[in-house]
Wavefront OBJ file of the C-alpha trace (Angstrom):
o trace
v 15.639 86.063 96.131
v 18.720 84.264 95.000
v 17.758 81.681 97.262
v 14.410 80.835 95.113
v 15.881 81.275 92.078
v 18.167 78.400 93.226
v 15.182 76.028 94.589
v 13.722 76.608 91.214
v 16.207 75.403 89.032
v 16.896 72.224 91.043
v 13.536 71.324 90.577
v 13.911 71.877 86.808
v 16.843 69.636 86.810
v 15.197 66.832 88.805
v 11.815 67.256 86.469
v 13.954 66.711 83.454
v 16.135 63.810 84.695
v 13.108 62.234 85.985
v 11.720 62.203 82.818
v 14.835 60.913 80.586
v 14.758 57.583 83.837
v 11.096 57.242 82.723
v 11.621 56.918 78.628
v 14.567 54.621 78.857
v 12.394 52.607 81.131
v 9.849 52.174 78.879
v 12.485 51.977 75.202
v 14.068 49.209 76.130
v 11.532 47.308 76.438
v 10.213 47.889 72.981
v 13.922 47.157 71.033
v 13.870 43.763 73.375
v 9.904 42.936 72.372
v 10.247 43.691 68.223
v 14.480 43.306 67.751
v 16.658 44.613 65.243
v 15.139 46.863 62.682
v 16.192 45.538 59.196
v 16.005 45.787 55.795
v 14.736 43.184 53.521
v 16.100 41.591 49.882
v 14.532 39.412 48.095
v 17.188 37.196 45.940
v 16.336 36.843 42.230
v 17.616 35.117 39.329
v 19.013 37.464 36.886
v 21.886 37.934 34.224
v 25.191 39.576 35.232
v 27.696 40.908 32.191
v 31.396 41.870 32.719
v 32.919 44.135 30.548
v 35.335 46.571 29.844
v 34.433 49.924 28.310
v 35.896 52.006 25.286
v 35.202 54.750 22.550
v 34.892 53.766 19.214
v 34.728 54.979 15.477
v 32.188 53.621 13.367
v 33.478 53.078 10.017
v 32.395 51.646 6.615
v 33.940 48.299 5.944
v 34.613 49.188 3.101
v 35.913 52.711 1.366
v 36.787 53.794 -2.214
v 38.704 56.733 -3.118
v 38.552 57.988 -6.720
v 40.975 59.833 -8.328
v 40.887 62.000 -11.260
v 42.994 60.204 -14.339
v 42.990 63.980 -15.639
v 44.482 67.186 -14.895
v 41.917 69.555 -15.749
v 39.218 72.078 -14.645
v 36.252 70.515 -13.069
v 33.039 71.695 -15.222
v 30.102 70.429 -13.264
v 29.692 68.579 -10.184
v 27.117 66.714 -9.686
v 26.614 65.496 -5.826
v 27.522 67.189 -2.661
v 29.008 65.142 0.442
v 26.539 63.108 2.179
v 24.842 62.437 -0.854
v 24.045 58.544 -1.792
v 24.769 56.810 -5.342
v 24.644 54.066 -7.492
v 27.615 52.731 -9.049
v 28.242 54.152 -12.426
v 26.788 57.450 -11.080
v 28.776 60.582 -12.784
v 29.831 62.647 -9.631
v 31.827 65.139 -11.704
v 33.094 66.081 -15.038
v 36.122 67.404 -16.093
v 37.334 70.208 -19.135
v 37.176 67.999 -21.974
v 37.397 70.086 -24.703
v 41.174 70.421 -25.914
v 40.911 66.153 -26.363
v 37.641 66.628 -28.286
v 39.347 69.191 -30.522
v 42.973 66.610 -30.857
v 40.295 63.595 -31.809
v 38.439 65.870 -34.345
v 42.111 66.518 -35.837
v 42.968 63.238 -35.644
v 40.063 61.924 -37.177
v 40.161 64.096 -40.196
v 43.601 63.099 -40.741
v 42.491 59.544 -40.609
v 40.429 59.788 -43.362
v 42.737 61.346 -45.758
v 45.362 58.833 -45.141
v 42.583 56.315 -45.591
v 42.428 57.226 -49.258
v 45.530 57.504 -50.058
v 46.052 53.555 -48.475
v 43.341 52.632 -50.482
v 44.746 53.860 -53.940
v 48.202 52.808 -52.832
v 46.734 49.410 -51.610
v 45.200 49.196 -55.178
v 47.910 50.058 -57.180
v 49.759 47.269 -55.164
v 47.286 44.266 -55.760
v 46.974 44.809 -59.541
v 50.690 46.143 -60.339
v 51.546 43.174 -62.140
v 48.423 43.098 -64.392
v 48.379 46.882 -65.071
v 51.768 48.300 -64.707
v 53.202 49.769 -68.526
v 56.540 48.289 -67.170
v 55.762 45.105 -66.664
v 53.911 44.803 -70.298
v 57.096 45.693 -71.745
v 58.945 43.608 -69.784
v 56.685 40.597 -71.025
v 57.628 42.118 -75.217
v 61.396 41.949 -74.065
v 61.397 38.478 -72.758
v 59.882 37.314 -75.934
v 62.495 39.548 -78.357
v 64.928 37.589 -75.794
v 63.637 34.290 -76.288
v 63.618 34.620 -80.118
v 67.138 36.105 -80.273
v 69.061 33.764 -77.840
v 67.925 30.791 -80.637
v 68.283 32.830 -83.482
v 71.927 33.043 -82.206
v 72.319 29.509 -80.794
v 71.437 28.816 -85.150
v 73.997 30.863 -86.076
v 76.457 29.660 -83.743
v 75.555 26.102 -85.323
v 75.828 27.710 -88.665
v 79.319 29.598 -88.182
v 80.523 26.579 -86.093
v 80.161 24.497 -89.969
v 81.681 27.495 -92.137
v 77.659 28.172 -93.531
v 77.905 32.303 -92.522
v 80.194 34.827 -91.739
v 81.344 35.387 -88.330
v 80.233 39.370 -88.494
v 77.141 37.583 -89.278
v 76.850 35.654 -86.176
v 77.758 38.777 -84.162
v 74.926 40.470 -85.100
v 72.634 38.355 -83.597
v 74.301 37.735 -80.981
v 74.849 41.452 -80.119
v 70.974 42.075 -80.502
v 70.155 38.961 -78.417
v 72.841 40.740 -75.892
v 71.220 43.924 -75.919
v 67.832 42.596 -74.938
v 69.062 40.454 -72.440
v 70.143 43.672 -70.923
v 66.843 45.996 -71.614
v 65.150 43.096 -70.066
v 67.532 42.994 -67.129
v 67.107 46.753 -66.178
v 63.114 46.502 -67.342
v 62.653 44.006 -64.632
v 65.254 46.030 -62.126
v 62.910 48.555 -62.712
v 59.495 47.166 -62.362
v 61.168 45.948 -59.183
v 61.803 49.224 -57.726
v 58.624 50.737 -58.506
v 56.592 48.100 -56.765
v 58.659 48.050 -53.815
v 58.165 51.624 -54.053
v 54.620 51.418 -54.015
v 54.502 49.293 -51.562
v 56.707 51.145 -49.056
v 54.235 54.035 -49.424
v 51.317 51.948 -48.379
v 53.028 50.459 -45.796
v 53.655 53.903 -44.146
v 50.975 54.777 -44.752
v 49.139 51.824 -43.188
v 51.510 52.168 -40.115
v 50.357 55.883 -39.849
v 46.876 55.017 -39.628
v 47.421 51.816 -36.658
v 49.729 55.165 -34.679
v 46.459 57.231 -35.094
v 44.010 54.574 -34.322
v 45.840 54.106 -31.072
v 46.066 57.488 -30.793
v 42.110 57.980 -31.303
v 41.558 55.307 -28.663
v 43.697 56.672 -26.054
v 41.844 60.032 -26.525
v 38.488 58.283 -26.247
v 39.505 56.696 -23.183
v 41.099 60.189 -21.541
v 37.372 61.639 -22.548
v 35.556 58.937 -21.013
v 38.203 59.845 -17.962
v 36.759 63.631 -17.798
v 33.994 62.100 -16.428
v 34.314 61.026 -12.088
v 32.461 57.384 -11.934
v 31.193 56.018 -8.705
v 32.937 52.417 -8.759
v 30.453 50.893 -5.935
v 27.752 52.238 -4.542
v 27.293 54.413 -1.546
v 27.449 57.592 0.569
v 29.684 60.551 -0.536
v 31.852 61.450 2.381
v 34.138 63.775 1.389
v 35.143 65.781 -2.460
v 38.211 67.764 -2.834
v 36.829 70.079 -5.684
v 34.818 72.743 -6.249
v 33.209 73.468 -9.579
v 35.948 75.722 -11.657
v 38.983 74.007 -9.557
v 41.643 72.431 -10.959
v 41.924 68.447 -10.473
v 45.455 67.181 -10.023
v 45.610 63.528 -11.653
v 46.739 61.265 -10.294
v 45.202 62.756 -6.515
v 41.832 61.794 -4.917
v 38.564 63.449 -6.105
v 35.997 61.924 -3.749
v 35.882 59.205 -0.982
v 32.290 57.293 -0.958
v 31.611 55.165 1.956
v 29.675 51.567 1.030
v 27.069 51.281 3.538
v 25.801 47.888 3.433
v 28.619 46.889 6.032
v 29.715 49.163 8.959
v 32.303 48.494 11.780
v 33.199 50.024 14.515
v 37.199 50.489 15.041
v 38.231 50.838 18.897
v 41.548 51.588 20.248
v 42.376 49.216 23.238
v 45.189 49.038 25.638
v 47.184 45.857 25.849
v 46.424 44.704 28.785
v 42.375 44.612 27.950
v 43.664 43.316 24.411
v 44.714 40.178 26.407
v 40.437 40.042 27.586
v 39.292 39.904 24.078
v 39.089 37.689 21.236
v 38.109 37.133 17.233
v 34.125 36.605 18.488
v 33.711 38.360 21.153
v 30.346 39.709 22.285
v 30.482 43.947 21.974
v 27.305 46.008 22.868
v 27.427 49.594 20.882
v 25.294 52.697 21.844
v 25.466 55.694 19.614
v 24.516 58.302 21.501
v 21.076 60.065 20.380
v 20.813 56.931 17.833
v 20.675 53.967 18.877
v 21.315 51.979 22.124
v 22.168 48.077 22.536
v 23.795 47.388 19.257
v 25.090 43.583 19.850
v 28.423 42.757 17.524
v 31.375 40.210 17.479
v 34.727 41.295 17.482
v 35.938 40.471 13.822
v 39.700 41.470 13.814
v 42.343 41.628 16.825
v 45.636 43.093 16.103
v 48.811 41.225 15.987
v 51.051 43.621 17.468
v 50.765 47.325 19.291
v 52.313 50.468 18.661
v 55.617 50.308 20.820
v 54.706 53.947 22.303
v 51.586 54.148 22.993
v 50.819 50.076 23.841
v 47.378 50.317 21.820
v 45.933 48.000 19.478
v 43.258 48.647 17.328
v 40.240 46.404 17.069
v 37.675 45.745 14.727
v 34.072 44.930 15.204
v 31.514 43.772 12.628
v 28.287 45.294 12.857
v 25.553 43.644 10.773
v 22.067 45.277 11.953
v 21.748 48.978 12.467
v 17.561 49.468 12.696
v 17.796 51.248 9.497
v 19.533 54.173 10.618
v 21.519 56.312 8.593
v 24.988 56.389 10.364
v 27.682 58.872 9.373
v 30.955 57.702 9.386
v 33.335 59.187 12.041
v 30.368 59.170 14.214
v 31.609 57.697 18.408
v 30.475 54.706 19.810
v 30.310 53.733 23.259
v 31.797 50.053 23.354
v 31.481 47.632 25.580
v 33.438 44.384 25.525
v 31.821 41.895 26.808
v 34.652 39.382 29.137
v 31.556 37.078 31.508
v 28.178 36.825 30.666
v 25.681 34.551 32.705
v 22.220 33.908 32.551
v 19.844 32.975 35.345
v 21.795 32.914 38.330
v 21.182 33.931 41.407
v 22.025 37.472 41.545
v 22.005 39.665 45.198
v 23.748 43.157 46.405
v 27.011 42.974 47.916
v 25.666 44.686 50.818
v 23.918 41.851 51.833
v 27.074 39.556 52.287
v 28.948 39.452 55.651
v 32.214 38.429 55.412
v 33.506 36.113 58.718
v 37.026 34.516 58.549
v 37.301 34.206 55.096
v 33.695 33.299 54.812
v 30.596 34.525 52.699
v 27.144 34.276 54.860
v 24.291 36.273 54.510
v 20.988 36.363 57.173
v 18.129 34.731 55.875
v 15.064 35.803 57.656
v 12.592 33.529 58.702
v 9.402 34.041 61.131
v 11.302 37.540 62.281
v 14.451 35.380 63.497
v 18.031 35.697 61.309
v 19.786 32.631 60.183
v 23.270 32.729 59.541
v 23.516 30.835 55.888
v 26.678 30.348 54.944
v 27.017 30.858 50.772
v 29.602 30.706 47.709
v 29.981 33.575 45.347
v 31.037 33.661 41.421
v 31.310 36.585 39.089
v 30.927 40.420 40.702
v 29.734 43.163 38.589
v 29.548 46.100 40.640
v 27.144 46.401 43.312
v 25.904 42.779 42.256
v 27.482 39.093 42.762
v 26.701 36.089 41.715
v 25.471 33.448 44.210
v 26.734 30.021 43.609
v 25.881 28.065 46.351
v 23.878 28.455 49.457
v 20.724 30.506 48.569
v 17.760 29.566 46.393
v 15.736 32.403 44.148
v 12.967 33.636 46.549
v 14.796 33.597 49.732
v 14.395 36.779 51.741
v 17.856 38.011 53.257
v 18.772 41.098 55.321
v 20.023 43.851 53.316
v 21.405 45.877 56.358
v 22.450 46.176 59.901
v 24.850 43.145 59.354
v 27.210 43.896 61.920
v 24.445 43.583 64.847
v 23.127 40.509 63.368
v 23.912 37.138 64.259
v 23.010 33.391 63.991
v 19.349 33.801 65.679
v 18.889 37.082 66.076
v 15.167 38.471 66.648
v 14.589 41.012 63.929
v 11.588 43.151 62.580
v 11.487 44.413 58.735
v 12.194 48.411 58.992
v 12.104 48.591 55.089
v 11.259 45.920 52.062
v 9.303 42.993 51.992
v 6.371 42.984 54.903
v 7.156 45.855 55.980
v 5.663 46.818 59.511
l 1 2 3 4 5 6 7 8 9 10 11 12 13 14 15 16 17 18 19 20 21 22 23 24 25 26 27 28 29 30 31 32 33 34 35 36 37 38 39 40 41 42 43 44 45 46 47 48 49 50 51 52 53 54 55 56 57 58 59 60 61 62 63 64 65 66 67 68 69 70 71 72 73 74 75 76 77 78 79 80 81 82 83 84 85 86 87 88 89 90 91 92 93 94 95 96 97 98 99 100 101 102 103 104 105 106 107 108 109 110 111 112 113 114 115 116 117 118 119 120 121 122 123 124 125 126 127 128 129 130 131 132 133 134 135 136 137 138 139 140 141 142 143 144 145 146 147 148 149 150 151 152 153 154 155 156 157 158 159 160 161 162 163 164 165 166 167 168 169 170 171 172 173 174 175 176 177 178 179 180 181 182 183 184 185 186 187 188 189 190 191 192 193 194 195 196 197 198 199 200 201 202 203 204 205 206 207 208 209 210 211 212 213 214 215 216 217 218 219 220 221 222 223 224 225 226 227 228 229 230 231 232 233 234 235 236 237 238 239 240 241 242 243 244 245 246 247 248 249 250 251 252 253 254 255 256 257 258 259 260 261 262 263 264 265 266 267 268 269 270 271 272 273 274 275 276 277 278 279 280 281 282 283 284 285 286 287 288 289 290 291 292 293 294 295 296 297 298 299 300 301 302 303 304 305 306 307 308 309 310 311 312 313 314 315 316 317 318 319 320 321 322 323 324 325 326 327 328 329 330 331 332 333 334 335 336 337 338 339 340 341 342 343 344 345 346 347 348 349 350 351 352 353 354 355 356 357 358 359 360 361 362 363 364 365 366 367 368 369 370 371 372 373 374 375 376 377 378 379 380 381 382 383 384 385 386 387 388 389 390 391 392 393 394 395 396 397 398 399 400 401 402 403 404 405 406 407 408 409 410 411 412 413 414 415 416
C-alpha cells in the first residue's frame, strides 16, 4: 500500500516537471521572435512654466478710512458692510441738535447787534453834520473870531492912550473866555465821537467773532453727516445706530474697487527669483482660476525675524467678479516660461556616464539617440537638442534596452 502510494506521487512529480521543460521550450522562443515589450511616447511641442507657489491676500489698491470730526450719538445709518457707494454718499449721521440750537442763539444775537451797528454806524457818518455839539462849537469859533479882533483894536487903541486899560481887559477877558468854551466844546465833541465810534467798533468786532462762530457751527453740522470721499465697497463700520462716535477715530473703511492687488508674503530666498514685472497666475478658489498679473512692488528690505518680504501684485482684469477683500489667493510666480519646445517625461531619459539618450523606435528596433535637456518642471523636461516633435521614443523598460534592441509596443502608439 505504501508502496503505491509512493509510485504515484513520483509520477505526479515527473508529469509536472515535464510539463514546466515543455512551456519554457516553447516561451523562449516567443520573447526571442517579438523582443522587449515596451511602452511608447510620442514627443510633442508644448509650453513648460517654472514657478514657485504662495498664498496671497487680495486687497484693494486703494482704501479710505473715515473718521467722525464729531463726538456724538450716531442717529441713522444708512449702509451696512458690503454695501457699494458713490462718493458723496451719506453713510451715517450724527446728533446734531445741541449745534443747531448754539447757531439759532447765535443767529438771533447777530441780528440784534446788527442794529445796534447800524444806528451806531449812522450816528458815526453824520456826527459832524448833526451833532448839537459841534453846532455850538461852529457859534463859539465865530464869538472867538470876532473877539480876538475886537481885542487886537483895543490893544491898538490902549497902546495910543484912546481907552482905558479896564477897557481893554474886558475884551480881552471875553475873547479869553471863549477861547476856552471853544477849547473844551471841541474836547468834547472829541470824546463823544470817539465814543461813538468805540461802540461801533465793538460792536462790529462782535459780529466778525460770531460770524466765525456761525461758520464753524455750519461746518461741525455739515460734519454730523459721514461722507463717502471715493467711491466703493463698505468693508467694515464701527457703529451701531444709538452708539457713541469718538472723533477723531474711524467710522467706516470703504474699499475702491476699480483696482485690486493681491499682497503675498515671500521668503527671501524666493524674493531673490522675482522681480518689478514678473508674470503671477492667481486662482481664487470657487471664483476664478488663471488670473495672469505682474508683480508691481518688491520690498526693499525683510523683517529681521521672520526673513519675509511682502510683495505686491497688480491685478487689472477680474471677469467681473465681485471679490471681497481679505479673500486667499493661490499665487504662482512665474521664474521660466517657454513656448513650443519640445517637451517629453523624464521617464523616458536614460542617463549613461553623464549622458542624456533616450530609445527612439523605429521598424520595432531601439536606437540609442543621444539628446540635450533645458528647463525641468516636474515630471516634464525640456528637449534641446537631439529629438524632433513626432518622434516616437520608449517610455519604459530602459534598463533592458540598448542601441538595437528588437522591441514590440506593449502599450501606446501601435499597439499590438
Amino acid at each position: 500500500m505504501k508502496r503505491n502510494m509512493l509510485i504515484f506521487i513520483i509520477m505526479i512529480v515527473l508529469l509536472i516537471a515535464g510539463g514546466l521543460a515543455v512551456f519554457k521550450e516553447d516561451a523562449v522562443p516567443v520573447s526571442k521572435e517579438l523582443g522587449i515589450p515596451i511602452k511608447v511616447e510620442t514627443t510633442e511641442t508644448g509650453s513648460l512654466t517654472k514657478g514657485i507657489n504662495y498664498i496671497g491676500t487680495i486687497e484693494p489698491e486703494n482704501s479710505v478710512t473715515v473718521s467722525s470730526k464729531l463726538t456724538s450719538e450716531v442717529m441713522q445709518r444708512n449702509v451696512q458692510e458690503g454695501d457699494l457707494v458713490k462718493k458723496g454718499d451719506i453713510i451715517a449721521r450724527l446728533d446734531d441738535s445741541n449745534l443747531v440750537a448754539v447757531l439759532d442763539s447765535t443767529m438771533k444775537k447777530i441780528e440784534t447787534l446788527q442794529v445796534s451797528y447800524a444806528y451806531l454806524n449812522k450816528d458815526v457818518d453824520t456826527y459832524y453834520t448833526t451833532s448839537p455839539t459841534v453846532k455850538k462849537i461852529e457859534t463859539l469859533e465865530l464869538s472867538h473870531t470876532y473877539l480876538s479882533k475886537e481885542a487886537e483894536k483895543y490893544k491898538i487903541l490902549l497902546d495910543n492912550e484912546a481907552v482905558a486899560k479896564s477897557t481893554y481887559d474886558k475884551v480881552k477877558h471875553e475873547a479869553d473866555m471863549v477861547k476856552m468854551q471853544l477849547e473844551e466844546a471841541k474836547a468834547s465833541s472829541e470824546s463823544a465821537y470817539n465814543q461813538l465810534k468805540s461802540q461801533r467798533d465793538s460792536i462790529e468786532a462782535q459780529l466778525k467773532e460770531l460770524e466765525a462762530k456761525v461758520n464753524e457751527l455750519n461746518i461741525s453740522i455739515a460734519d454730523a453727516s459721514i461722507v463717502a470721499p471715493i467711491a466703493g465697497k463698505v468693508r467694515t463700520i464701527y457703529y451701531q445706530t444709538g452708539d457713541l462716535a469718538a472723533g477723531g477715530k474711524p467710522f467706516a473703511i470703504i474699499d475702491e474697487m476699480e483696482s485690486l492687488m493681491a499682497k503675498v508674503n515671500v521668503s527671501e530666498q524666493d524674493l531673490e527669483k522675482i522681480s518689478v514685472g514678473s508674470k503671477a497666475v492667481l486662482n481664487i478658489t470657487g471664483v476664478i482660476d488663471g488670473i495672469e498679473a505682474k508683480v508691481t512692488k518688491i520690498p526693499t528690505s525683510v523683517n529681521s525675524n521672520t526673513r519675509i518680504g511682502e510683495v505686491e501684485i497688480a491685478i487689472s482684469e477680474l471677469g467681473g467678479k465681485d471679490i471681497p477683500a481679505g479673500t486667499s489667493a493661490e499665487v504662482k510666480f512665474i521664474t521660466d516660461e517657454l513656448k513650443e519646445v519640445i517637451v517629453i517625461p523624464r521617464t523616458t531619459i536614460k542617463n549613461l556616464k553623464d549622458k542624456e539618450f533616450v530609445y527612439v523606435i523605429e521598424d520595432g528596433v531601439a536606437h540609442e539617440q543621444e539628446i540635450k535637456t533645458g528647463l525641468v518642471v516636474g515630471d516634464s523636461v525640456q528637449v534641446v537638442e537631439g529629438l524632433n516633435a513626432g518622434a516616437a521614443i520608449a517610455g519604459n523598460n530602459l534598463t533592458r534596452l540598448y542601441d538595437g534592441a528588437k522591441v514590440y509596443v506593449a502599450e501606446g502608439e501601435d499597439e499590438q
